[in-house]
C-alpha positions in Angstrom: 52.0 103.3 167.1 48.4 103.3 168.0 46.9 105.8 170.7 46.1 102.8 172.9 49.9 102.0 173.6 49.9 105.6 175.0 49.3 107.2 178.2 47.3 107.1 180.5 50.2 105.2 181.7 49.9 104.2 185.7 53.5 102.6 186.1 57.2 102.3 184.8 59.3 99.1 185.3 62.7 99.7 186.7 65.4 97.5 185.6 68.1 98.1 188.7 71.4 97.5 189.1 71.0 93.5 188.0 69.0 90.7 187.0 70.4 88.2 188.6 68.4 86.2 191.2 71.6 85.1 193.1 72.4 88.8 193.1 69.5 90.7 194.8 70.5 89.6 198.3 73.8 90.7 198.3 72.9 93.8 196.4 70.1 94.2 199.3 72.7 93.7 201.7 74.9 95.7 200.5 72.6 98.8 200.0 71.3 99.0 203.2 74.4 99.0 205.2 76.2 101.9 203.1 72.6 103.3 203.3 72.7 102.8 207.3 76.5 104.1 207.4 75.1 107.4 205.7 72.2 108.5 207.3 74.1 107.3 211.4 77.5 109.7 209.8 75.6 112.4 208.7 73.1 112.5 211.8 76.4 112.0 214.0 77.8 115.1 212.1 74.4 117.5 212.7 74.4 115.8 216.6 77.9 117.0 217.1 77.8 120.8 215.3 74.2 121.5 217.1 75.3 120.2 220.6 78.9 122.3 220.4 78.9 125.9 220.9 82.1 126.3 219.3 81.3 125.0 216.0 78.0 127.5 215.7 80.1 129.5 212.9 79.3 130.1 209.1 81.6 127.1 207.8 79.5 124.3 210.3 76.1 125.7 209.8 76.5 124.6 206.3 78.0 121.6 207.1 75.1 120.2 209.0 72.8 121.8 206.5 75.0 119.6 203.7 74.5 116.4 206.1 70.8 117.0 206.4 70.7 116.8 202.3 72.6 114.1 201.9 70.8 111.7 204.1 67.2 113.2 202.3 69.7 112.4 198.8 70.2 108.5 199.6 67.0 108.3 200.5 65.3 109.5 197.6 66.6 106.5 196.1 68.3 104.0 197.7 64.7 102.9 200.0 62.6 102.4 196.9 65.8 100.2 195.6 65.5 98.4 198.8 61.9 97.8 198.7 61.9 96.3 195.2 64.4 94.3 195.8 63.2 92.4 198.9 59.2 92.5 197.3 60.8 91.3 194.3 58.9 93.9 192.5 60.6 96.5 190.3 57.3 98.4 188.9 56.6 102.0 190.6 53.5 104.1 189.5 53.7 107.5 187.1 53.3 109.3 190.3 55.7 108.0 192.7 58.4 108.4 189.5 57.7 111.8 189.4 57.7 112.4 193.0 61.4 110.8 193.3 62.6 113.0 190.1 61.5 116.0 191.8 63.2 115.2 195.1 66.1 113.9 193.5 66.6 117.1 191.4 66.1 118.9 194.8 68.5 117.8 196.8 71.0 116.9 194.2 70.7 120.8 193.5 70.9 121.8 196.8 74.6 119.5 197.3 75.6 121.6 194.3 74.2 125.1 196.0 76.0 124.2 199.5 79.3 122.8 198.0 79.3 126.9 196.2 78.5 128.4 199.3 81.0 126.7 201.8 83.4 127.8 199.2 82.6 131.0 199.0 82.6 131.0 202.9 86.0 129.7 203.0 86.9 132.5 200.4 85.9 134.9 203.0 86.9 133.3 205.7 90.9 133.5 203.7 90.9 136.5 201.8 89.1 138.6 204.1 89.2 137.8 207.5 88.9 140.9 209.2 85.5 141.3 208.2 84.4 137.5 208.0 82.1 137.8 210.9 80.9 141.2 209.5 79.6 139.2 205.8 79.1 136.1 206.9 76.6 136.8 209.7 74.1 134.0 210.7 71.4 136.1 208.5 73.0 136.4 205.6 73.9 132.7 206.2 70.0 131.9 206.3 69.5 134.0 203.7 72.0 132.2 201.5 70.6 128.9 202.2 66.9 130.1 201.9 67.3 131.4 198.2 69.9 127.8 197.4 66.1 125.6 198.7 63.9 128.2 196.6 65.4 128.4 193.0 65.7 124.5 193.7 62.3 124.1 194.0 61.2 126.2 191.7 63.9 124.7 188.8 62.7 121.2 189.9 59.0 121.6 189.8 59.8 123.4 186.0 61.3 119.9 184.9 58.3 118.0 186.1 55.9 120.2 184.9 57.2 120.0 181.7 57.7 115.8 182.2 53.5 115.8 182.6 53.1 116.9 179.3 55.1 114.0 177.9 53.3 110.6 176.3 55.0 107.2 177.5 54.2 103.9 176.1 52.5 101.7 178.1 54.9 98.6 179.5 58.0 101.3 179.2 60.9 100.5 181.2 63.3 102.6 182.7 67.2 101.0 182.4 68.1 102.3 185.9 67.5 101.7 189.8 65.6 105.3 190.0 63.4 107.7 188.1 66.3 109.6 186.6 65.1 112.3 184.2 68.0 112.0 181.9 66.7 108.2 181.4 63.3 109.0 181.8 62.9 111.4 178.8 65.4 108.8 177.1 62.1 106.6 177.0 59.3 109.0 176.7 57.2 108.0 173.4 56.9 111.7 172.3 59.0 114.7 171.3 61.0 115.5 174.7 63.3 118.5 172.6 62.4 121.2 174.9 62.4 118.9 178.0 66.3 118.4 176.6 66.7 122.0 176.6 65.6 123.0 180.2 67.7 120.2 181.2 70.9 122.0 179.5 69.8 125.1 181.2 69.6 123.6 184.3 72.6 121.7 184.3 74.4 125.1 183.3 72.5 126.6 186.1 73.2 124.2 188.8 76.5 122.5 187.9 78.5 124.2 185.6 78.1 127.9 187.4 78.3 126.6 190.8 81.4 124.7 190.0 83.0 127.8 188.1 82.1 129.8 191.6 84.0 127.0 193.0 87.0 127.2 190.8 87.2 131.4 191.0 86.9 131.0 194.8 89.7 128.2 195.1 92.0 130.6 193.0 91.0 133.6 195.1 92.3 131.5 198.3 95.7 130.3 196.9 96.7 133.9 195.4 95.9 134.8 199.0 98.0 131.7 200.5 100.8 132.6 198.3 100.7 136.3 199.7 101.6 134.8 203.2 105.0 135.4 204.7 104.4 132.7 207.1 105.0 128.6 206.0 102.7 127.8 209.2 100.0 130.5 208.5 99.7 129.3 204.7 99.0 125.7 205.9 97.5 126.4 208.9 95.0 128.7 206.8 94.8 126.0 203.7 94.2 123.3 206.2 90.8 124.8 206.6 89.7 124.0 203.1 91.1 120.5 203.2 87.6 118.2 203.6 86.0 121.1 201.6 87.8 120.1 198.7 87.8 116.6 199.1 83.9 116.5 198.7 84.0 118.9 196.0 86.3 116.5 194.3 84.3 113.4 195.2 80.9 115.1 194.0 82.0 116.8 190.7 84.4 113.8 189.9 81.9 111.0 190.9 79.4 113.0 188.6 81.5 113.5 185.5 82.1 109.6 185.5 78.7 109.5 185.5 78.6 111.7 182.4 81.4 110.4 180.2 80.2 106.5 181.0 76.7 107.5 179.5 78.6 109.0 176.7 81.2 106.5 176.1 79.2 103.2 176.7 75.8 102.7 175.1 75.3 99.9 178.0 72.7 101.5 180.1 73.7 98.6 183.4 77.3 100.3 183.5 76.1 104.0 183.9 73.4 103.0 186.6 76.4 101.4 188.4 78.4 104.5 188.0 75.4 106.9 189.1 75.7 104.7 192.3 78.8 106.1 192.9 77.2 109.9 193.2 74.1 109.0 194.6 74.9 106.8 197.2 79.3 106.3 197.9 79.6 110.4 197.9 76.6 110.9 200.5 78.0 107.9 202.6 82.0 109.3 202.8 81.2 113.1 203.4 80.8 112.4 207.1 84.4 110.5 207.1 85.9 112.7 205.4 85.0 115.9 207.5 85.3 113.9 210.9 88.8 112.4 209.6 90.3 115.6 208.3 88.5 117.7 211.2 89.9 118.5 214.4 87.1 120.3 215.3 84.5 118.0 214.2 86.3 114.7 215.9 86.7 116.4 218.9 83.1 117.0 219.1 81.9 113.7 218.0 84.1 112.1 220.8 82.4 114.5 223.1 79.1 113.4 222.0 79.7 109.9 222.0 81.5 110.5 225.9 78.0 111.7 226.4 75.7 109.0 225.2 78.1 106.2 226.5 77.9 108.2 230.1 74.2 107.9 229.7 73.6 104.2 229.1 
């Protein structure tokens, strides 16, 4: 190929979810309410933990910290979808691709990170409970997400650092609704190898080890449970882990669909519409499924909502 068809490259075209006319909007529709549903939930979650005293513990502290990720997740993608769609335009410049990548990488890290420490909180919380307060202090908790947002950053900035160096064709299209670097490198006109193999690292680093943490945490907790004279104590104490689980299940489930579809399927339309359900259907339940299976939490949002109603 000649060296004119190469960089310097100024924009990518991305295909989206369909290219159906008649489609774009009910797909703009559609986006922007479960986009509007995630971002009121998860504010309504950080709103209710910040304004309750009694939910300023370990396990809510990284609740609202997961909430504040999740709405900076969705929109990493979901506003550029929505702005291409109603512009009609699906180009976006070398620059704002890498910008989203990094971002995305971010905060799809950082769901990972928080997801690892929650569980390890509830492992303390259940197999040592006489000294949760003790190693779970609100420093340590800082500390814990601190280090989570700066290997993140760092791990993220490696990956686009190493995308830079990479040659694209000019006119090169991207079969997805965001700058995914998976697809990305899938498209890049020179040798991505090692971009491949920081991307194995890093998917070690921040999926596979976080979810074995999760795993060795969850088994810690049910030898516990099954130590427990007491029927009530057992639930009572399992009960605690219940919406825990349930996103850890959506996340890591949602996400390995994601990954066998690409694997299976050579049809690159069917795993963007699976990578929607990671991306934007996880980000949008977590705040149901914590104020559902909650007492805590739905007690506090019907306080706060008591409040804003009383104001009006």
């Amino acid at each position: 190929m000649e060296s004119g068809n190469h960089t310097e490259i100024s924009e990518f075209l991305l295909l989206g979810l369909s290219e159906d006319p008649e489609l774009q909007p009910l797909l703009f529709g559609l986006f922007l309410s479960m986009y509007l549903v995630t971002v009121v939930g998860n504010l309504l979650i950080i709103l209710a933990i910040s304004s309750d005293s009694h939910l300023h513990t370990p396990m809510y502290f990284f609740l609202s910290n997961l909430s504040f990720v999740d709405i900076c997740f969705i929109s990493t993608t979901v506003l550029k979808m929505l702005v291409n769609i109603q512009t009609q335009n699906k180009h976006i410049s070398y620059r704002e691709c890498l910008t989203q990548m990094y971002f995305f990488m971010v905060f799809g890290g950082m769901d990972n990170c928080l997801l690892t420490v929650m569980a390890y909180d509830r492992f303390v919380a259940i197999c040592h409970p006489l000294c949760y307060m003790v190693i779970m202090n609100p420093r340590f908790c800082g500390l814990l997400v601190l280090i989570s947002w700066v290997i993140i950053f760092c791990i993220s900035l490696l990956h686009i650092l190493l995308m830079v160096q990479l040659t694209f064709c000019i006119g090169t299209e991207i079969p997805h609704f965001f700058c995914e670097l998976a697809q990305v490198l899938k498209v890049a006109c020179s040798d991505p190898f090692i971009n491949d193999i920081s991307l194995y690292v890093a998917t070690a680093l921040l999926c596979v080890f976080p979810l074995t943490g999760i795993l060795f945490s969850y088994s810690q907790i049910v030898s516990s449970l099954m130590r427990m004279a007491s029927t009530e104590g057992r639930y009572k104490a399992f009960s605690t882990c219940g919406s825990h689980l349930s996103v850890v299940s959506l996340f890591y489930g949602t996400s390995m669909v994601v990954y066998l579809s690409s694997a299976v399927t050579r049809s690159s339309q069917r795993s963007s519409i699976a990578s929607v359900m990671y991306t934007i259907v996880t980000p949008m339940l977590n705040p149901f499924i914590y104020s559902l299976r909650n007492k805590d939490v739905k007690r506090a949002l019907g306080r706060l909502l008591r409040q804003a109603t009383s104001c009006l």
